[in-house]
N, C-alpha and C positions, 0 to 999 in steps of 0.2 A: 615490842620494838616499834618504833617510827623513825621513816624513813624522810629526810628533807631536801627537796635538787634543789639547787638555784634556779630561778625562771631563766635567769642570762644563760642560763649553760647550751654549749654549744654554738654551730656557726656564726661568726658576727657576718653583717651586712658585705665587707669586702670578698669573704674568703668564700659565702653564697654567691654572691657575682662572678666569682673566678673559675665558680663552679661552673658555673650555670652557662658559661660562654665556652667551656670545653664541653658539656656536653653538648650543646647545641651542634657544636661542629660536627661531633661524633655521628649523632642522629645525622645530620646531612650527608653523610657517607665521606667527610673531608679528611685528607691523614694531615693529623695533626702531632704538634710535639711543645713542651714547654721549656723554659729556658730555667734550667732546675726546679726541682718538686715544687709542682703547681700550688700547694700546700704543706704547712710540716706536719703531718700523718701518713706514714706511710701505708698506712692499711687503703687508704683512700689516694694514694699513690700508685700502688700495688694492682688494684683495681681499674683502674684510668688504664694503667699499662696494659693490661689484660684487654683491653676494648681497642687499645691501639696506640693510646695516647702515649710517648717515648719522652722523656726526659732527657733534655739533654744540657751540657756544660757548656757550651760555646755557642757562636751562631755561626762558627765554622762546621760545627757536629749536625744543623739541621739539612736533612733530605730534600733532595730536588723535588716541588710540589706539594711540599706541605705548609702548612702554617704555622706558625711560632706564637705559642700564647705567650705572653709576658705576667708573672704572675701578680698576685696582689701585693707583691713588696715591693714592685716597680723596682725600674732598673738606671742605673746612671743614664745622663742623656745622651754620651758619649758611644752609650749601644744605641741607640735609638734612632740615632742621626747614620751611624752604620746600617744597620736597617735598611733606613731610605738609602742610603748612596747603593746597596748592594739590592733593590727591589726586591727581598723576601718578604713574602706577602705577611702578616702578623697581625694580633689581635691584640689590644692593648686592655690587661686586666687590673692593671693597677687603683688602688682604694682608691675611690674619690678622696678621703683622707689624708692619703698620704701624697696625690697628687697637689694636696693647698700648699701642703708643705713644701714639695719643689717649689712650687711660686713665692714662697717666701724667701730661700734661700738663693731662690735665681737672680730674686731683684738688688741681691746685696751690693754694694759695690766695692769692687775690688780694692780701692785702693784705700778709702776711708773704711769698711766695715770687717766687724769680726764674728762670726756665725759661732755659736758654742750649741752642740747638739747634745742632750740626754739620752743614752741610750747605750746599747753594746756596739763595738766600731765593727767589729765582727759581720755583724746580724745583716741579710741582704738588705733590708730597709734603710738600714742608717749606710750602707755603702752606695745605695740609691740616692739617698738625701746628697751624701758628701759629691756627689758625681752631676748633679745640678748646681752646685754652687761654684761661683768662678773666685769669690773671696775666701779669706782664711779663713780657715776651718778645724776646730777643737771639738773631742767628745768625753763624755765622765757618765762615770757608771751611778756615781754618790755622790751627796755632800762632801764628803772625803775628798773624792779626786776633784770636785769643782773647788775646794780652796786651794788643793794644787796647781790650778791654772789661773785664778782670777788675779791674782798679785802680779804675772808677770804681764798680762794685757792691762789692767788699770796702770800700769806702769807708762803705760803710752797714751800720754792723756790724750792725743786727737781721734783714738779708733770710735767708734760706735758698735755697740754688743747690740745683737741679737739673737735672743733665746731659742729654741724649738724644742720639741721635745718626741721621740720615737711615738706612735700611738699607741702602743702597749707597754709605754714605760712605765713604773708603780707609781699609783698618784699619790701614797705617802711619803715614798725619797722625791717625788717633784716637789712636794710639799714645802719641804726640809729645804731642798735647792732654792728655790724660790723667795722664802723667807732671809736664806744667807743671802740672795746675789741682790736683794732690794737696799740689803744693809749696807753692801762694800760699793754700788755701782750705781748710779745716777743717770748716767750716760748710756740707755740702752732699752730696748724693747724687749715683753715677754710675750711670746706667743705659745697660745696654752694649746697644744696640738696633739696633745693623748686623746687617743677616740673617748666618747661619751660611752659608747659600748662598752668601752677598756674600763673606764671608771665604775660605771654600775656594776659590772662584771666582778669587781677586786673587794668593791663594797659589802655587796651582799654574801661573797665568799668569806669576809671576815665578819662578818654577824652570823654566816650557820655556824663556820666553825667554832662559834663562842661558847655557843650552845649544843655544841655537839659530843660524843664522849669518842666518836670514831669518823674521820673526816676522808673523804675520798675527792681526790681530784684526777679525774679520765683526762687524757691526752697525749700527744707524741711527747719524747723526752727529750727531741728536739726544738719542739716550739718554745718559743721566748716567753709567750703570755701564761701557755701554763707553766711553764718554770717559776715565775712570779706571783700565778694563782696557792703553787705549794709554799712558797715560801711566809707569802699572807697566812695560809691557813695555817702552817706550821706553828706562827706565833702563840694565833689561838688555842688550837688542839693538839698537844703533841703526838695525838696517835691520828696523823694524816698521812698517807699513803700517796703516792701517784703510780697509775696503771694506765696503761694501754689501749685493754681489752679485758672482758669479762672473768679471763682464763688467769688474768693474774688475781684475781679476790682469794685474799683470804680465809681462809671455809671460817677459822677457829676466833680472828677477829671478827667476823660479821655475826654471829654466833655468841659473839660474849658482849657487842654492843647494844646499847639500850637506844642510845640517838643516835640515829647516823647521816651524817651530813654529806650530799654529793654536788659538787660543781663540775663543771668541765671547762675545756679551752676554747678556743674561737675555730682549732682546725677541726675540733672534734664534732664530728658527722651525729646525727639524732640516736640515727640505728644503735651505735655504738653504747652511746649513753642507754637506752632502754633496755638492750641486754646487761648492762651493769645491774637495771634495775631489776628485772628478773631474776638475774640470778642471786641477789640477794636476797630476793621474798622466796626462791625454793629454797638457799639455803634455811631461812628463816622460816618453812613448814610449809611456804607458800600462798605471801597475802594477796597476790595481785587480782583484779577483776576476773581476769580471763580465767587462771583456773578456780577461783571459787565457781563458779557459774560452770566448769567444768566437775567441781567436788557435788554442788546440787544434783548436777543431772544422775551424776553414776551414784549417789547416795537414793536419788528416787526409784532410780532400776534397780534399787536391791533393797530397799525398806520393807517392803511384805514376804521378806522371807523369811521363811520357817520350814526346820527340818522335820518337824510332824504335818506338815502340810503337804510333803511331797508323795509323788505315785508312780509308778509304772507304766505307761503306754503302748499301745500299737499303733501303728501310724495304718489306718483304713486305706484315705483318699487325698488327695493334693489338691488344692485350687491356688489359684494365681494370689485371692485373698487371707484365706485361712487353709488347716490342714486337720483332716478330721480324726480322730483315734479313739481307741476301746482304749481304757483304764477299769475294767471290769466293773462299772457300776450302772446303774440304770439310765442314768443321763449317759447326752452325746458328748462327749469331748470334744474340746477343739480349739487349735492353737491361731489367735490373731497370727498376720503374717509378719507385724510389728513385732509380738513374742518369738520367734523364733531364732532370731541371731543379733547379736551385734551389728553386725555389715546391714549397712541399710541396702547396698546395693544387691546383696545376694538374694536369689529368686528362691521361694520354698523347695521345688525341685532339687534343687543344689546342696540342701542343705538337709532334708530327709529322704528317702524310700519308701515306696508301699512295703511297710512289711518290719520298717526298723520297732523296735525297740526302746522306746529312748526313756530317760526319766524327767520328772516335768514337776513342778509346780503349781497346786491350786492355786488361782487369784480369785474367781469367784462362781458361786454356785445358784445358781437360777432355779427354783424348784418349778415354778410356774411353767418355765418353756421347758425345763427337763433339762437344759446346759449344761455343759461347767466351762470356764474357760480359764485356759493351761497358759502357762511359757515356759516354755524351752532355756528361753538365753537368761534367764537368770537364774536358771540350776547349772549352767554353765559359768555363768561368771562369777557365782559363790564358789565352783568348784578351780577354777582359773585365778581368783583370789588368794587361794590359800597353796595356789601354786606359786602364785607370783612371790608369796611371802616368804615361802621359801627359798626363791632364788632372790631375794633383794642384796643381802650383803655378798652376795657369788660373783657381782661383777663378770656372768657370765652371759653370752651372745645367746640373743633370741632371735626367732626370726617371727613375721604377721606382715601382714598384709595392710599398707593403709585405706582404709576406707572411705575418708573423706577428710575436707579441708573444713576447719572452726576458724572463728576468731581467734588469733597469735599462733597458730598451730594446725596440725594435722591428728586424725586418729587411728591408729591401730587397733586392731585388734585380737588380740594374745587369751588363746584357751577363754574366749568369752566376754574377756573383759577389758573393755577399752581402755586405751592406754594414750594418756594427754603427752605428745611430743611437741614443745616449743617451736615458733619457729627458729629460733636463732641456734636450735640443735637438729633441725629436721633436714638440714642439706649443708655439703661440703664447704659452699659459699656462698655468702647475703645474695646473690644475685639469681637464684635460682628458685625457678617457678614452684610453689606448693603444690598446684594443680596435675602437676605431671607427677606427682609421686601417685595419686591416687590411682589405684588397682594394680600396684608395684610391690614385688616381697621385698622386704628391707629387713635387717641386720639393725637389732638396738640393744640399746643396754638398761638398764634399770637404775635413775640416779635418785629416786624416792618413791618409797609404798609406804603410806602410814595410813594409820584408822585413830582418829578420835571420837569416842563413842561411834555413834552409826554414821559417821560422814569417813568417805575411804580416797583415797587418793594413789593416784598409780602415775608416775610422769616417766619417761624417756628420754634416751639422746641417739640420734640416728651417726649423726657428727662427730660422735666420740670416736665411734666403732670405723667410720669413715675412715677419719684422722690415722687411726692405729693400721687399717688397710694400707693406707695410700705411703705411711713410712715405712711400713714391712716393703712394700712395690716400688718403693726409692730404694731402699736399702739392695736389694734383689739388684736392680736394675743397674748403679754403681757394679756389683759385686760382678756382675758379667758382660757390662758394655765395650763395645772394643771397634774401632772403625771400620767400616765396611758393613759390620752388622746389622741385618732387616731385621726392620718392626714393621706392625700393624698397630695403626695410632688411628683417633679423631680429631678431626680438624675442630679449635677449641674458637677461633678467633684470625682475622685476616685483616692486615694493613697492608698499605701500599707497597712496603715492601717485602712482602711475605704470608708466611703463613703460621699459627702457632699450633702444632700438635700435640696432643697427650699421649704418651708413650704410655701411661698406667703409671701415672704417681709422677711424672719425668715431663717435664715440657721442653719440644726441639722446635724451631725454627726452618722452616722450609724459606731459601730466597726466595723472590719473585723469579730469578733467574735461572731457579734452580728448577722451575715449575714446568718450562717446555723449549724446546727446542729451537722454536718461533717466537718471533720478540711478543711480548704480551702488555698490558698496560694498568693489568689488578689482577691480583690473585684469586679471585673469583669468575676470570673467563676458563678456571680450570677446576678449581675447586670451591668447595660452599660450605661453612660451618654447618658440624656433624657428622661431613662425611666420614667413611673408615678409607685410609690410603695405606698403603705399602711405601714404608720408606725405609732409606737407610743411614746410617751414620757418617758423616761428611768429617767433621772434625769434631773433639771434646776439647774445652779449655778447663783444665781441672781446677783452676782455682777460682774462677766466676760461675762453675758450673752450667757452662752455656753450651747446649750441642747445637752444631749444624747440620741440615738433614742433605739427605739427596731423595729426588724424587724420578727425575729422568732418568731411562732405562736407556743403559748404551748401544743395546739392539734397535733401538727408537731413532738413534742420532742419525740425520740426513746425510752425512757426507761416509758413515759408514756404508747407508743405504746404495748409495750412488756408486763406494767401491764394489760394491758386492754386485751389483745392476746394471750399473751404467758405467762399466771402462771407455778408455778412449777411444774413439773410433764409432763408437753407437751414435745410431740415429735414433732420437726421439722428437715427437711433437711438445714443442715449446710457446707457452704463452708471454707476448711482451706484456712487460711492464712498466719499462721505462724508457723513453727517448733522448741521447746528448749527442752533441755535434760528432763525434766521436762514433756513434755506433748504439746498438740496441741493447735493455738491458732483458734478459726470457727467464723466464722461471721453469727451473728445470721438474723439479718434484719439490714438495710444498717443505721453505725452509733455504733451499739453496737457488740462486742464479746465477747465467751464466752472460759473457758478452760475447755479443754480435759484434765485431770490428766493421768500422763503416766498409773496409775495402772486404768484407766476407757474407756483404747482405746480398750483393745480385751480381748481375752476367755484363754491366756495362757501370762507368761513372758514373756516379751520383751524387748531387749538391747535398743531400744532408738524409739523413734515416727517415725523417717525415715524408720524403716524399715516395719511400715504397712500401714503410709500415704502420701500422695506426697502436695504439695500448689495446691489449685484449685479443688481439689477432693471436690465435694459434697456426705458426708454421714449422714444417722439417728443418731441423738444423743439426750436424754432428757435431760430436762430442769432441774436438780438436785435441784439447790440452786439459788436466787437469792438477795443478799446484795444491796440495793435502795443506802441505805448513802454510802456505797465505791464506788459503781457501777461497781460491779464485779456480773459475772454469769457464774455456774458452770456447766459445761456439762458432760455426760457418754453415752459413747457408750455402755458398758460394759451392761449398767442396762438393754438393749432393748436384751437380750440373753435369751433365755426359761429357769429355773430350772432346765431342767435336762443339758441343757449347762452346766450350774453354775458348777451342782454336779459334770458331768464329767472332769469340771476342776481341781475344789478342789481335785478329785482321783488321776487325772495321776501327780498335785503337790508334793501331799503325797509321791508317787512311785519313782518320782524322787528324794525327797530328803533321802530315808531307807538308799541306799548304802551308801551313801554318813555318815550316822551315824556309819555303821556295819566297814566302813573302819578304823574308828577311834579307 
């Protein structure tokens, strides 16, 4: 079998630009949101959202404070100029490509020119294109539908045509279009505005497929270009497929194909394509670099075995290097500490006793020094071998330990014998560290053990077994969820306006608002991805399957606190916060304030609150009034004054205001 990608395959130059400008924001800690999927792949959509990034349909739907990427199919100018009049901040991602083409279209003139656009009217690009042009404006899928339209415009001998065409339109219908509008039309411009990417891209997917007896094209089934990529290749190869993702390959076509050809689309991400590629060299025995050079090493740990070669031991002594044993013969035995296990990291100690018993293989006999030197792990992993053989078609769960991170992968190790785990199967999702699984027991399964002649191969999938957990833990989780219900989740991921929890297979949403009692300003002056939080079920919408969490404890809530504390009539010490002509504003207990009335700050008239309090000053003030439904509470200074304060005030008022009468 030989396997052929296209070099084009994969992100073109727009849709990495588009990228590359939401991650950036991401990394800067910015909440960010795009004006529908920043790309058509949802896997790389999916992802984006997990990190923060929110898709949304409107520029009505974007959040206070964040920024609006615009994606690479750019958007009529009619949003754009909204944008500005409404100052939401935004990042403009649209294809240099597709930005020539507004400039062509923009400069048309209304009233002489006729704009006919190639492309789907549908597609957000060509509603981009139509949304900068102020002249008329026609679109056609085909040859077909451009004879539909050209009779009724040459019809009007004064218009002037100008051509465009979508950048991923197929450059064999522009072809076709092209050749017909040169023949009917004289009066009119072509502008050849399919990306160069687009063209090589279509090119070379119809030369593998020529040559291919089984054609795969990777991408969303949304995207335009691969839609177009299948169609090309369909012509050529009639056994060409479009997939997603690795999970869609067919075990029994890849299996019966001799050539197999792989392109992909402009939204499809690298990763995505190499585990296509992998998983067709496992189906296929497994050609790629990585595990041959995985089949060498474990074929070299087990070439000198021989079952007349093996012996009996006693384990004497332990050293940090070697481990010394009786096998009854006149030489010393003794096992390198490299012979003793699989696990590179495991210490001798660990792995024998003074005193075991174990069985061991010669590898060589020294007569001169009196030696022999023994291993262990490869009487183990002959014997872990033929374990594993047996459990190959059982599809049943194992559990080992991984021991270290290789090129594309992790190792295991299972009854002795290393076990090559992928990465694209070693963890739940692409985005997660290899490094952290090492010295971690994990749950696999066995998706190939074969042996041709003395070369043996053992591969794994941690992600299968994952997978199968995590919908048993949905399925659970549905079957008993009900509102009000606490969990114990970790926090997976935090935007601006919240929080994302994993419930165990289930992701809820904690608001920002729902985080504390006290206004906050990021989800992270409370909590931190990783943490474990106790929360509970606010609302479920069963048909988007979105829960809302509750995270606040209503024994927490300040103004419950203040009933239960602080009734009317108490005196506490109060810190100002804030000063208005009006009166003072004090912070009773952290979360609630109350007002100082200018006439309940002191024992005489006063021009204004500044002149007897400062911010920060703590003084006694009671607890006058307290209103639960507005959540206002009224404070006085004034009331904590003795009677005869009071009276001597009410006197020297009177006195000041006599003359003030007799003047009159």
């Amino acid at each position: 079998m030989s396997i052929e990608k296209a070099e084009s395959a994969g992100f073109c130059f727009g849709v990495n630009r588009a990228i590359n400008i939401v991650n950036e924001l991401l990394e800067n800690g910015a909440s960010v949101c795009t004006l529908g999927p920043i790309i058509h792949n949802m896997e790389v959509v999916n992802e984006l959202e997990m990190r923060g990034c929110k898709a949304v349909d409107s520029i009505d739907e974007v959040p206070d404070g964040s920024t609006l990427v615009i994606r690479s199919h750019g958007v009529p100018k009619s949003v754009a100029d909204e944008l500005e009049n409404r100052n939401i901040c935004y990042k403009d991602a649209t294809c240099p490509f597709v930005q020539k083409i507004h400039k062509i279209v923009f400069s048309a003139d209304p009233d002489n020119d006729v704009v006919l656009i190639a492309g789907n009217k549908n597609h957000p690009e060509v509603q981009g294109i139509i949304g900068h042009c102020s002249a008329r404006c026609l679109t056609f899928n085909n040859e077909d539908e451009l004879d539909g339209i050209l009779p009724n415009i040459l019809s009007e001998n004064d218009k002037y045509i100008k051509i465009v065409a979508q950048t991923t339109f197929d450059t064999a219908e522009w072809k076709k279009c092209i050749k017909k509008f040169k023949k009917l039309c004289t009066n009119g411009k072509i502008f050849d505005t399919i990306c160069n990417a687009t063209s090589v891209r279509q090119s070379e997917a119809d030369l593998i497929a020529a040559r291919s007896d089984f054609m795969v094209v990777i991408g969303d089934r949304h995207s335009s270009n691969t839609g177009k990529l299948f169609d090309i290749c369909k012509k050529q190869c009639r056994n060409t497929v479009l997939i997603e993702t690795a999970s869609e390959l067919d075990k029994v076509q890849v299996q019966s194909a001799t050539k197999i050809g792989v392109t992909a689309g402009a939204s499809t991400p690298a990763r995505i394509i190499k585990e296509v590629l992998d998983k067709m060299s496992e189906i296929k025995s497994g050609e790629t670099k990585i595990e041959e050079s995985f089949e060498e090493m474990l074929e070299e740990s087990l070439k000198n075995l021989n079952t007349n070669e093996r012996v009996i031991g006693t384990v004497l002594s332990i050293a940090p290097n070697e481990v010394q044993v009786d096998v009854g013969r006149k030489q010393t035995g003794f096992i390198p500490a490299s012979e003793l296990s699989n696990d590179p990291n495991a210490a001798p100690e660990d792995v024998v006793k003074v005193g075991d018993e174990i069985e061991l293989l010669i590898m060589k006999t020294n007569d001169q020094e009196g030696t022999i030197m023994l291993s262990k792990r490869r009487v183990d992993a002959q014997k872990g071998w033929e374990k594993l053989q047996e459990n190959s078609d059982s599809q049943e769960i194992l559990s080992a330990k991984v021991t270290e991170v290789v090129k594309g992968g992790v190792i295991v190790v299972y009854d002795g014998v290393r076990v090559f785990i992928p990465a694209s199967q070693a963890t739940a999702s692409r985005d997660e560290s290899l490094e952290d699984l090492v010295g971690q027991e994990v749950d696999f399964r066995l998706i190939e053990v074969s042996q041709n002649g003395r070369r043996r191969r053992a591969i794994g999938s941690i992600r299968s077994v994952l997978k199968e957990q995590r919908a048993a833990q949905r399925e659970a989780f549905w079957n008993e969820c009900e509102i009000g219900k606490r969990y114990q989740g970790v926090v997976k991921s935090l935007t601006s306006y919240g929080a994302f929890v994993d419930l165990g297979g289930v992701f809820g949403m904690i608001h920002i608002s729902e985080l504390s009692w006290s206004h906050i300003k990021h989800p992270s002056e409370v909590v931190n991805v990783g943490d474990t939080v106790d929360v509970y079920i606010k609302d479920i919408n069963e048909e988007t399957k979105k829960i809302s969490l509750g995270f606040k404890n209503a024994e927490d809530n300040p103004w419950e606190i203040l009933k239960n504390k602080y009734p009317e009539g108490t005196v506490a010490e109060v810190t100002i916060v804030g000063l208005t002509t009006f009166g003072a504003f004090a912070n009773i207990i952290p979360g609630i304030d109350g007002l100082i009335h200018i006439s309940q700050i002191a024992n005489q008239r006063i021009e204004k609150p500044a002149d007897v309090l400062t911010v920060g000053q703590k003084v006694d003030a009671k607890i006058t009034a307290i209103d639960f439904d507005k959540k206002r509470v009224s404070l006085s200074m004034r009331a904590l004054l003795s009677e005869d304060e009071q009276a001597a005030e009410k006197a020297e008022e009177t006195v000041e205001e006599a003359p003030a009468a007799e003047a009159e």
